[in-house]
C-alpha positions as CSV (number, residue, x, y, z in Angstrom):
1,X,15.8,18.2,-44.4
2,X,12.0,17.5,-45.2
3,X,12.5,13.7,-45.1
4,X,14.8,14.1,-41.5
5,X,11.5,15.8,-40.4
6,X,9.1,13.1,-41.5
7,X,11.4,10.5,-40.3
8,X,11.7,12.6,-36.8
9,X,7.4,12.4,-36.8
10,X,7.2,9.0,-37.5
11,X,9.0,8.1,-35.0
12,X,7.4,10.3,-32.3
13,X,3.9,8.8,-33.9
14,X,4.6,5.2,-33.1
15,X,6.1,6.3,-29.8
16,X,2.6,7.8,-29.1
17,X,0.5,5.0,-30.6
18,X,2.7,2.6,-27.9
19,X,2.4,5.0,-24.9
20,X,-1.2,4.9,-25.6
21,X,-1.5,0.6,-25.5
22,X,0.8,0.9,-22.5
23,X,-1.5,2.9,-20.7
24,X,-4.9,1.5,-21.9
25,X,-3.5,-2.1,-21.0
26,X,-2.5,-1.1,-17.3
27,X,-6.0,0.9,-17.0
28,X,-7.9,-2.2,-18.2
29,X,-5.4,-4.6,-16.2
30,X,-6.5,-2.0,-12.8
31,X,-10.0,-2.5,-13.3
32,X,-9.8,-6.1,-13.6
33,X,-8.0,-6.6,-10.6
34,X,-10.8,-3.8,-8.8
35,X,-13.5,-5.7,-10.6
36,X,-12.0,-9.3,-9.0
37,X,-10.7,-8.8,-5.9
38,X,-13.2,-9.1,-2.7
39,X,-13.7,-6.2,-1.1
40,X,-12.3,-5.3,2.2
41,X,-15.8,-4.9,4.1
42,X,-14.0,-4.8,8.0
């Protein structure tokens, strides 16, 4: 039972760590296309 449990949170752990460089590469991939793109000055 113990080890189904550790297995269950390791999995859920590196399902976390890859949600987070998911998200921190589309927020970094956003600002580079806001920080590359001309602005719209009509």
């Amino acid at each position: 039972m113990v080890k189904k449990l550790l297995i269950v949170a390791g999995v859920i752990g590196v399902a976390a760590l890859v949600a987070k460089k998911i998200k921190a590469s589309n927020d970094e991939r956003a600002l580079w296309h806001e920080a590359t793109t001309s602005p719209d000055l009509r």
